[in-house]
N, C-alpha and C positions, 0 to 999 in steps of 0.2 A: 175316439179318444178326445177328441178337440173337443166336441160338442159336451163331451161329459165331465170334461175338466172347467167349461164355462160354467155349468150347472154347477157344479160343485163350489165353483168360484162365487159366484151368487151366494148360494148359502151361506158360503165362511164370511163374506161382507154383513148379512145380516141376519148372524146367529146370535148375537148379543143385542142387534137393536133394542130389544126390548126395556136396557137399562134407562135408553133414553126417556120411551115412555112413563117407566115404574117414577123415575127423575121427576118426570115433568107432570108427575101426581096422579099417574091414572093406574085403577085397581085390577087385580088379578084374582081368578077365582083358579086357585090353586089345583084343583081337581087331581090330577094322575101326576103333576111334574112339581116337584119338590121345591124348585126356584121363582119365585116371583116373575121377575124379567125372562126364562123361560118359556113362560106362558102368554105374559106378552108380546115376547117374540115369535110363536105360533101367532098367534090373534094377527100382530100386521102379517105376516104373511100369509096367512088364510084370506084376510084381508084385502090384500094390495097383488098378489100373486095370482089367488085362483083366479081359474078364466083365462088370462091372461097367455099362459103355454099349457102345453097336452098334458092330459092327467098321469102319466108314467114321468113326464121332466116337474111337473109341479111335485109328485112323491120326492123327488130324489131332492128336492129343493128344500121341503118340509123337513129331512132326514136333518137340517142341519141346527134343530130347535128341539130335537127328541134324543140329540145324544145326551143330554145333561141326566138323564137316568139310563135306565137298563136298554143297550142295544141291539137291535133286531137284525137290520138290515147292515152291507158293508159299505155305504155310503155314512150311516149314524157310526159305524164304529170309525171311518176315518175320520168324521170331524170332532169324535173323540178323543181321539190322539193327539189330531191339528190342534185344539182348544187344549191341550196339558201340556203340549210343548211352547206352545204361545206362552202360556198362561205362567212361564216360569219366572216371566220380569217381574212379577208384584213384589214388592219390597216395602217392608215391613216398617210402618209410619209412625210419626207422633201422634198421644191422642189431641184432637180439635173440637174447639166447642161446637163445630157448625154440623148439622143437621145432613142429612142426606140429601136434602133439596139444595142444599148451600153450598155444598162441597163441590168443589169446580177442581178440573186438570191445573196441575202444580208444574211448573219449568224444569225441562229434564235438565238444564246447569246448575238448581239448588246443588242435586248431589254431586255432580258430577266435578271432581276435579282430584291433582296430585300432588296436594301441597294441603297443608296442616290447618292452611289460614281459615279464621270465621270471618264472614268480612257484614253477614245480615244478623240482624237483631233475630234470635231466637225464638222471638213473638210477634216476629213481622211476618203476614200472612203473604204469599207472592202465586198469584194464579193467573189462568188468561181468562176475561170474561166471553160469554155465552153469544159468541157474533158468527152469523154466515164466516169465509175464510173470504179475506181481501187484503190488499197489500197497502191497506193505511196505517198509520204507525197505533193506532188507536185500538185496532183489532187483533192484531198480530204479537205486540209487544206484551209482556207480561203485566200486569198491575202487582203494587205493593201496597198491603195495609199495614201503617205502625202498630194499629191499635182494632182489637175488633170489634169486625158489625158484617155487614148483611156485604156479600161481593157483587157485583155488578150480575145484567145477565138474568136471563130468567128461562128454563127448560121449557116450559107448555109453550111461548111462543117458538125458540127455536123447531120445536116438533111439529108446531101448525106447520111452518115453511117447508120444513123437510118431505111432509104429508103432502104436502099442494105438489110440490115439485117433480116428490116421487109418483104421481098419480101423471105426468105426462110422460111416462116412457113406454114406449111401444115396444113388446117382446115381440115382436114378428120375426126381425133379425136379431137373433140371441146375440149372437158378437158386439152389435153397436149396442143392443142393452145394457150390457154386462161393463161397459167402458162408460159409457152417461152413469149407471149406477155405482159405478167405481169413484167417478171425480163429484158424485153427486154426496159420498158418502165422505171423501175428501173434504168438501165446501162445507158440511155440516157437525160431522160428527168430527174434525183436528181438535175440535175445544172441548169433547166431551169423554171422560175420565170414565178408561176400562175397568175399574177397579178402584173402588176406594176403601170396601171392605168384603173382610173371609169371612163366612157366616160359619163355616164347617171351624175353621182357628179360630175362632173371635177375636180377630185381632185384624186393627186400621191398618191400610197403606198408602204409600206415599205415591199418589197416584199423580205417576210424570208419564205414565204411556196415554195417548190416547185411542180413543176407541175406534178413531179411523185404521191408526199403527198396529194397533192388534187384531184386527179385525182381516188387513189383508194380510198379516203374517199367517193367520189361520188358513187364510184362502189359498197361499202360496204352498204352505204344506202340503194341505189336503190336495191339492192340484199334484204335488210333489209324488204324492202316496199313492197315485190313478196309476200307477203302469203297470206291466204284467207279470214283473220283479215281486215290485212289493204286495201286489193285489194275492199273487201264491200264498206269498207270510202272511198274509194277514185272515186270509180263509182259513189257515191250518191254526195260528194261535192268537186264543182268544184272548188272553193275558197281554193286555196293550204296554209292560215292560218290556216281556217275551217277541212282541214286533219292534219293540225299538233296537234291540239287537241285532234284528236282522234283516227291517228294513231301512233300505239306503237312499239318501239324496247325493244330489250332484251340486258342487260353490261352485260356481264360476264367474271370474272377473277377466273384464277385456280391458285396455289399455292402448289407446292411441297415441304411439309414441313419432313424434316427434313436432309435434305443436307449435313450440314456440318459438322454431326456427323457420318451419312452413308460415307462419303466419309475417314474421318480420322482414322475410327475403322477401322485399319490394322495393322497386326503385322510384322514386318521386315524382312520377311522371303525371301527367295532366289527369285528374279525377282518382289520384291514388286514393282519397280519403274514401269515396265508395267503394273502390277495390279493396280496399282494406276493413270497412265494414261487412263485404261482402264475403270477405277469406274468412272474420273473425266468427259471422252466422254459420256460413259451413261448417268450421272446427267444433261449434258449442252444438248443433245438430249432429253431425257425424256418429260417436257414440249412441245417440239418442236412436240414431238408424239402425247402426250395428248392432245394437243390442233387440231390435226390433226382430230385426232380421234373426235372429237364432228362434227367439220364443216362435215367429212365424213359422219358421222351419221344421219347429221340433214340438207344436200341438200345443204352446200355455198361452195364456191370457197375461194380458201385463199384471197383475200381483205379484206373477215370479219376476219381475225387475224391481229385483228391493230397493236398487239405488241406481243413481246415471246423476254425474255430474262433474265437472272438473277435466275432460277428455276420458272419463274412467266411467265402468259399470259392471254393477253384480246381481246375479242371474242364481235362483233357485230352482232346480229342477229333480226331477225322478230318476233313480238311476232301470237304467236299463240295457239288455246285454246289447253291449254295440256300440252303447250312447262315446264311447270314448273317440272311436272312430268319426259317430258323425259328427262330430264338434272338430274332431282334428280335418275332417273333409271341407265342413263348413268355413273354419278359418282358412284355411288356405284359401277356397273359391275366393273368398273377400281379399286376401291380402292380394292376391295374384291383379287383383281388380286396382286396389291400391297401387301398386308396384307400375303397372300400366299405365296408370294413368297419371301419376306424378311422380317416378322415374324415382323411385325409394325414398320420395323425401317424406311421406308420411309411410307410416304399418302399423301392423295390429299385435301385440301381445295377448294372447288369451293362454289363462291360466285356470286347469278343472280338475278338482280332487270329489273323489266320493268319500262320503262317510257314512258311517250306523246312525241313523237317527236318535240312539239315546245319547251322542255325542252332544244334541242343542244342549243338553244339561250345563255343561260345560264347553261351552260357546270360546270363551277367551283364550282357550288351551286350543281349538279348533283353528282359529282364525292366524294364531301365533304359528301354528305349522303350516298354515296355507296362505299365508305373507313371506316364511322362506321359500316353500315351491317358486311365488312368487318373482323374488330377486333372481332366482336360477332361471327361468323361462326369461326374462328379460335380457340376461348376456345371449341368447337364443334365436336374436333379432334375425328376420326374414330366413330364417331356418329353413322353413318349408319351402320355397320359392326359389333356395340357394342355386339349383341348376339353374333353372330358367329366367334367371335374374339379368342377365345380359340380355335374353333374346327379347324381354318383357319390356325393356327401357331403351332397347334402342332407336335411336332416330333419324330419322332420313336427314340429307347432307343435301346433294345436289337441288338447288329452286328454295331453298328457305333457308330464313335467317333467323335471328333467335330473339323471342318479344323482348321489348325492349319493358317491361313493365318487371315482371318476373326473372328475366335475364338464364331462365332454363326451358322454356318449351320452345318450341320453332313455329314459326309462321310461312304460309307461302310467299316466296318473294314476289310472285306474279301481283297478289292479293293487294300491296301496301299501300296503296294509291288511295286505297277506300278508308274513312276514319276506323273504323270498328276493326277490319281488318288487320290494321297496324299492331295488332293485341292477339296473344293464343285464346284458343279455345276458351280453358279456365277464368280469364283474366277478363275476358268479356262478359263471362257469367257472372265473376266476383260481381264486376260493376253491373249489371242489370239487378240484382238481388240488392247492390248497397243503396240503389237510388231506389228500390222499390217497397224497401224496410219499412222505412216511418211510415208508408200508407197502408201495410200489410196489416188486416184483424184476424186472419185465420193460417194457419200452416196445416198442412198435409201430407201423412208420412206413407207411402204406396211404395209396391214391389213392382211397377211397371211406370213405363216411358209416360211422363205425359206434356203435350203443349202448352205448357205457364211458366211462368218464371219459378224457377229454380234450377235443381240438378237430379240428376240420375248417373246411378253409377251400375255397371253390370254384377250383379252376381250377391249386391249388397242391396241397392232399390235407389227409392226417389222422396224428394222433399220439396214441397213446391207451396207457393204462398197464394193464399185468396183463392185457392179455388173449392168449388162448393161439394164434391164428391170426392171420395176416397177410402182408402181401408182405415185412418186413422183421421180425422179431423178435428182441429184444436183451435180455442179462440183463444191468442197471444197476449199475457200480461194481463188478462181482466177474467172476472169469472162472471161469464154470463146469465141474464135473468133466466134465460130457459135450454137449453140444452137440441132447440128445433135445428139449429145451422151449425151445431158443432156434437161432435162424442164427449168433448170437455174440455179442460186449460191447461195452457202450459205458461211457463213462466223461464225469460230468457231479458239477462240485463242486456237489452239492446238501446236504450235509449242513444240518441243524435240531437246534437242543435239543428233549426231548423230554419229557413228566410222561405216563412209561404209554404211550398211542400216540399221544397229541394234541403237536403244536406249541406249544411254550410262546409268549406274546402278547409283545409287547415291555414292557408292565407288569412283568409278574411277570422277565423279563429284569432290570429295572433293578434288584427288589427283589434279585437276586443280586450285585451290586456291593457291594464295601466300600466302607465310610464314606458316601459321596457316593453317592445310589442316582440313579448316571447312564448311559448308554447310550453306548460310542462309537461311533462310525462311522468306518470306518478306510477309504480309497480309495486304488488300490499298484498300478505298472505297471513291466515293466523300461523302464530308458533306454536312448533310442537306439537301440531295436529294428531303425527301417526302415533305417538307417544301418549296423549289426551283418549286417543280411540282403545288401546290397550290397557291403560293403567288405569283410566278415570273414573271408570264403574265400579275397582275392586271387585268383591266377591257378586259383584250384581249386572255382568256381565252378559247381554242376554241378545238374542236376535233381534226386539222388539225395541230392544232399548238401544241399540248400534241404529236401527230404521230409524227409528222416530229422532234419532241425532245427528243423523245425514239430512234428512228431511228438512230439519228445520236449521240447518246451516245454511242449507243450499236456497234455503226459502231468503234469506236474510242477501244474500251475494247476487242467488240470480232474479229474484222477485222486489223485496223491497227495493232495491240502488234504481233501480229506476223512481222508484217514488221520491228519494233522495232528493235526485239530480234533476228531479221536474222542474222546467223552465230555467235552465243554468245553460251556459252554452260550453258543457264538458265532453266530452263523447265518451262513450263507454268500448274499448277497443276489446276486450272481453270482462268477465265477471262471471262466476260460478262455482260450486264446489265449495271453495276457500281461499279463493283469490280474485285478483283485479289485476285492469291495469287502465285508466285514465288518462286521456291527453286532454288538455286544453287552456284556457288565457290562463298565463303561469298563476295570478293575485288570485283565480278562482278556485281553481286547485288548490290550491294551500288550505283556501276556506273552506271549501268541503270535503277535504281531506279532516279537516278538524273537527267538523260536523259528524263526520261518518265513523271516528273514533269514539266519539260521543253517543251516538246511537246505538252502535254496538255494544258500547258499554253496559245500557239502557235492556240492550235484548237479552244479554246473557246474564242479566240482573248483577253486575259488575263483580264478578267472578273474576277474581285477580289471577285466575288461571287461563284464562282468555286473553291473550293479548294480539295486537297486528302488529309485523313490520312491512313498513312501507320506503321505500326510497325514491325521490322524484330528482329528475335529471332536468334540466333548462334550454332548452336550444333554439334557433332560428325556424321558420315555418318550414322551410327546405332543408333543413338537416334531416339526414335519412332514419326512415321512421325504426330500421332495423337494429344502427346502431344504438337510435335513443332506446330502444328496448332495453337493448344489451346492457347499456351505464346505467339506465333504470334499476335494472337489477344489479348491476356490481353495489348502488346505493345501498341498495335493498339490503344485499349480501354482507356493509359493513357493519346495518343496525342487528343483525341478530348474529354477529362476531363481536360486539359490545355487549349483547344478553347475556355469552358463553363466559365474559369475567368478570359477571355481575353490574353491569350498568347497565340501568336500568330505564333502555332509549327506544325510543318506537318509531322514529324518523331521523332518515337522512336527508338534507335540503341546504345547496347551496352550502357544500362542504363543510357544512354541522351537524352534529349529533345531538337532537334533543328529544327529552319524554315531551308525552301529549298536553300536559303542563304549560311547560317552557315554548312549545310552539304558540298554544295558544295566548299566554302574557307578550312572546316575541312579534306576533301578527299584530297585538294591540300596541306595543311600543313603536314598531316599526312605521304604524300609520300617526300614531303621535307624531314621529320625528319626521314624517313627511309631512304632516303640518304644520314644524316651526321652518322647514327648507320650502314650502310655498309661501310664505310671509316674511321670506328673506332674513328669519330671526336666526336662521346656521345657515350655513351652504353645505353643498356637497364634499366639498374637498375636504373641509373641517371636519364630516362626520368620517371621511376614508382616513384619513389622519390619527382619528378617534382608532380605530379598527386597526391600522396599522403597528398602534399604539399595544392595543389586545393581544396582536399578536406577538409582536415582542418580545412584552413581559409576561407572555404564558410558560408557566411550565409545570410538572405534575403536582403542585400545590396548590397550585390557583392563580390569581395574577401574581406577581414580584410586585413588592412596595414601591422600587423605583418608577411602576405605570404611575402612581397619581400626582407628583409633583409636573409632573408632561402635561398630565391631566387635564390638570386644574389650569395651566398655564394657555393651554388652547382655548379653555373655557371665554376664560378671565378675556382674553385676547380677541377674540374671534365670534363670539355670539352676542347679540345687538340684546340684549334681555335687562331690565329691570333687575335689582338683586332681587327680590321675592320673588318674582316670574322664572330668574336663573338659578336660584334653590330647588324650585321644585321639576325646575329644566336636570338638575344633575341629579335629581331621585329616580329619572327614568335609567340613569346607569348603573348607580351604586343604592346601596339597602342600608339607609340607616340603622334600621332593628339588628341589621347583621353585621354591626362593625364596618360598615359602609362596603363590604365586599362586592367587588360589577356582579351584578347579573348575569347568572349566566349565559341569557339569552342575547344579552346584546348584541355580541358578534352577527347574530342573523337577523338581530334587527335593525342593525345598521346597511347590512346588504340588502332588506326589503324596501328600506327606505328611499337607498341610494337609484333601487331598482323601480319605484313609483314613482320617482320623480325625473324619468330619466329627461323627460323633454321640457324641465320647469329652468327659464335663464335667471342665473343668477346676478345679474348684474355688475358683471367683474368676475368675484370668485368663481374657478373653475377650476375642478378637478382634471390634469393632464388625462389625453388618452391613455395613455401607460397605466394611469394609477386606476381609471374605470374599467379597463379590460383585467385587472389584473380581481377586483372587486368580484368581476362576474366569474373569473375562473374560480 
């Protein structure tokens, strides 16, 4: 089964190739196969294939460029199936002046959204140009043309690269091929458009899948359709409707619940910032393992991991009589493994329905029944393990005490004398892997014990960095020129500041802050997300198109933010899926907190359906990193309880609520007014004064009249300024265009300013401690 679901998997990655080539100008002699790129796609792999594996696995490879007419064999009629259930996301486009050569993959957020707004010019063309896959903002991000002409990007070269590339892989070991050919087809074909027209309809489409997303959706199926279930139906009826009735896949999504309290229970102990990199690696791998671990288990190749990110992943497989059992057997082995080993503070949710395959039809009406399964297996927590749940966690009493980093596992008391010992198990590994990060170019995901740095866990496997063998081997954050020292890439925001090759501590972090040597913690998720995933597609709701939408979230959270944050000294405490969370010098944060709503903006081609909320929390280097999480998120929690009654704010900071706007004008006033309190043209106390003033005379209309006669009177009184220099000093408050109303950033740009300058003497004037503590609260 294994072997022939890999073969199978193979073909569904390059049963369409051929568009690339037809694209990239080169000619087909039509002979017996009615499609162009068909015949193409035979030629490379007649090409590139034969020789290469034994004449009976090169048949079955071939089979998957001869289904496009009449089918012989049950390998050509499955990837006939695989290829019409794929083939359902094409959706039906505007006509464009551009050429078949020209026509490039379109941003699956044009269509995607649940709001009425037009927010792009009708005639503005938006595509991604013809580049390998790489996390520069250049390649990745979509391009806009106001007006048209020729897009970026040119097919025959991308096809030379492809050709070179594909011509180093070695089939000997079908497995490692089939995974280099996977990510090879990743790196190549994400920018090249499965479909941009029906020859049978005659009619354009709006080609936002690409040919990568379609291509393993294929694979996954047909991988799906190998078992001895469906392989009965499918022998007996030849009418591929008649087998979608009655052959059945298996969803399944896993869920690692409890994340973000396993990650924040740490006490601040010496090198918690590597512990705490080292926790945050584990949690963003963990699923990546677990979800491993099943397809290993159960015969598929990764195509059927349609998705993994966010502590979550979902798994397409084949049903078959049993399959329900080994997945209930499977989970439990893991959870039991879980439970063991960190005493119920993480588990596994796994949730698994079969359906009829003519179900993909209607994909959103599937997913909606198997999102409530969902929520009911989740009240279900450690269900399976519920007897054995004591005898799994308990811990020995007599000779240990309990580490003092983690404050739940036990140490030998005998042991504490020695540094490393003074730390459990876990918490010595955190830290081996957080200082071992920044120098790591390769990860490896294996089902056995091995000596390198990482972890192994029983019953689920191992994950271990820099070492040169293994069942899975990946080159981290880069897509390598050749594919000799890895299977392929992965992509994890693990970015760290760095002094030389060490982790800088979050001490010397704060000491990089202006003024205020404080630390933020920023915590930022898009809204609406589950809501966006159901409703956003309408009636175009499709397998391919939920793939290719994860994909390229998850590309932007856990691939780009490192490119972001290159050379900043932020740490990335995690990132993936559809969220973040960010510590570091408070003034930097802010700025690239601004930057990164900006760019997002830029990805999702500013789709006013897209939005973040983010809340950053302030505190000293030794405030505990668990509670700053927690007020991170209560920040967080107030901006998207201001979305629910229509204000319309995207940050919380330093007890204000403002859109990405008002931060960004706030961040620029604020270092204004730190530049008339460096020149002694205001002080401090005068601008707390100003602020105490805001607050006042706030109330749900705006400021009260009676703030500006105060106003003015501090002004007039208290700032050493020229009148024309203090005219255009009191435009930083109030808006002449708008009836002179404050700003309404001020308030927070009075506290950035107050907070950049914290160590500038003022020569006299000086703000009581009362009045600065009261600023920072």
């Amino acid at each position: 089964m294994v072997k022939d679901r890999l073969l199978l998997a193979i073909g569904g990655l390059l049963h369409d190739v051929g568009k690339l080539l037809d694209r990239a100008g080169e000619s087909a002699d039509k002979q017996d196969l009615k499609y162009a790129h068909a015949v193409l796609s035979r030629s490379f792999v007649e090409g590139h294939i034969r020789g290469k594996i034994s004449d009976e696995d090169y048949k079955k490879v071939l089979s998957c460029v001869e289904h496009h007419e009449n089918w012989k064999s049950l390998e050509q009629y499955i990837y006939k199936i695989a290829d019409i259930y794929s083939s359902k996301e094409r959706s039906k486009g505007e006509e464009e002046k551009l050429t078949r050569e020209q026509k490039r993959l379109r941003p699956i957020f044009r269509k995607l959204k649940i709001s009425n707004k037009e927010w792009l010019d009708k005639e503005a063309y938006t595509y991604y140009t013809l580049k390998p896959l790489s996390l520069q903002e250049d390649t990745i991000f979509p391009k806009v043309l106001e007006e048209f002409k020729k897009p970026e990007g040119d097919y025959a070269t991308l096809l030379n690269a492809f050709k070179k590339e594909f011509g180093k892989i070695d089939f000997s070991n079908l497995e490692k091929a089939f995974l280099r050919l996977y990510h090879l087809c990743y790196e190549y074909l994400w920018c090249v458009p499965a479909s941009t027209y029906d020859t049978e309809k005659r009619e354009n489409h709006y080609p936002d899948i690409s040919l990568f997303d379609h291509s393993r959706v294929v694979s996954a199926i047909a991988c799906s359709l190998w078992t001895e279930y469906n392989k009965g139906y499918l022998e007996k009826l030849k009418d591929w409707q008649k087998a979608g009735e009655n052959c059945k896949l298996v969803l399944v999504e896993g869920d690692i619940n409890g994340i973000q309290r396993f990650l924040f229970d740490l006490a601040n102990k010496k090198g918690v910032a590597k512990r705490l990199r080292g926790r945050s690696f584990f949690l963003t791998v963990l699923p990546h393992l677990v979800a491993r671990k099943f397809l290993w288990e159960l015969g598929y190749p990764l195509c059927n991991l349609l998705y993994v990110g966010g502590g979550k992943f979902q798994l397409l497989l084949g049903y078959e009589e049993g399959i329900e059992n080994r997945l209930k057997a499977l989970k439990e082995k893991m959870e039991r493994s879980l439970v063991k080993e960190f005493g119920g503070k993480l588990g596994l949710t796994l949730t698994y329905r079969d359906f009829a395959l003519k179900r993909l039809e209607n994909y959103q009406e599937l997913i909606k029944e198997f999102y409530e399964s969902i929520e009911e297996d989740k009240r279900k927590k450690f269900l399976s393990v519920f007897e054995s749940f004591e005898e799994l966690t308990k811990e020995p009493v007599n000779g240990y005490v309990v580490c003092p980093s983690c404050g739940w596992e036990v140490v030998k008391e005998e042991e504490i004398n020695e540094e490393e010992a003074k730390f459990c198990k876990w918490c010595n590994i955190f830290f081996e892997i957080g200082g071992f990060l920044p120098k790591a170019e390769y990860i490896v995901f294996d089902n056995s014990p091995k000596n390198s740095v990482g972890f192994y866990l029983e019953d689920i496997g191992g994950v271990y960095l820099n070492v040169e063998k293994g069942k899975e081997v990946y080159a981290i954050n880069r897509v390598p020129q050749d594919f000799s020292n890895s299977d392929g890439f992965i992509f994890f925001a693990n970015y760290v500041p760095l002094q030389g090759n060490n982790v800088i501590d979050f001490e010397e972090l704060a000491q990089c802050s202006e003024g205020d040597k404080k630390l933020a913690f920023a915590r930022g998720d898009v809204d609406n997300l589950g809501f966006i995933f159901m409703k956003g597609f309408k009636e175009e709701y499709t397998i391919s198109r939920v793939a290719t939408f994860s994909r390229q979230l998850d590309l932007f959270f856990s691939g780009y933010l490192n490119e972001l944050l290159k050379d900043s000294k932020i740490y990335v405490l995690y990132a993936g899926g559809d969220d973040f969370f960010l510590i570091g010098p408070w003034n930097e944060v802010l700025d690239k907190t601004l930057e990164l709503y900006k760019k997002f903006e830029a990805y999702t081609i500013h789709n006013p359906d897209f939005n973040i909320s983010t809340g950053i929390y302030m505190a000293r280097e030794d405030f505990p990193v668990r509670f700053a999480g927690e007020l991170a998120g209560g920040e967080e929690a107030k901006v998207k309880e201001a979305k629910i009654i229509n204000k319309n704010k995207d940050i919380s900071v330093l007890g204000e609520l403002l859109d990405i706007q008002e931060l960004k004008e706030g961040i620029n006033t604020g270092k204004k007014l730190a530049e008339y309190i460096e020149s002694k043209a205001v002080g401090r106390a005068t601008l707390y004064k100003i602020y105490m003033l805001t607050k006042a005379y706030r109330d749900k209309d705006g400021i009260n009249p009676r703030f500006y006669p105060m106003f003015y009177y501090l002004l007039y009184r208290n700032v050493k300024l020229e009148k024309e220099e203090l005219e255009e000093f009191i435009k930083l408050f109030v808006d002449p265009e708008k009836d002179y109303q404050l700003r309404s950033h001020i308030p927070f740009s009075i506290k950035y300013a107050i907070m950049k300058t914290r160590d500038v003497s003022e020569g006299g004037e000086k703000a009581s401690n009362k009045e600065i503590e009261e600023v920072k609260r």
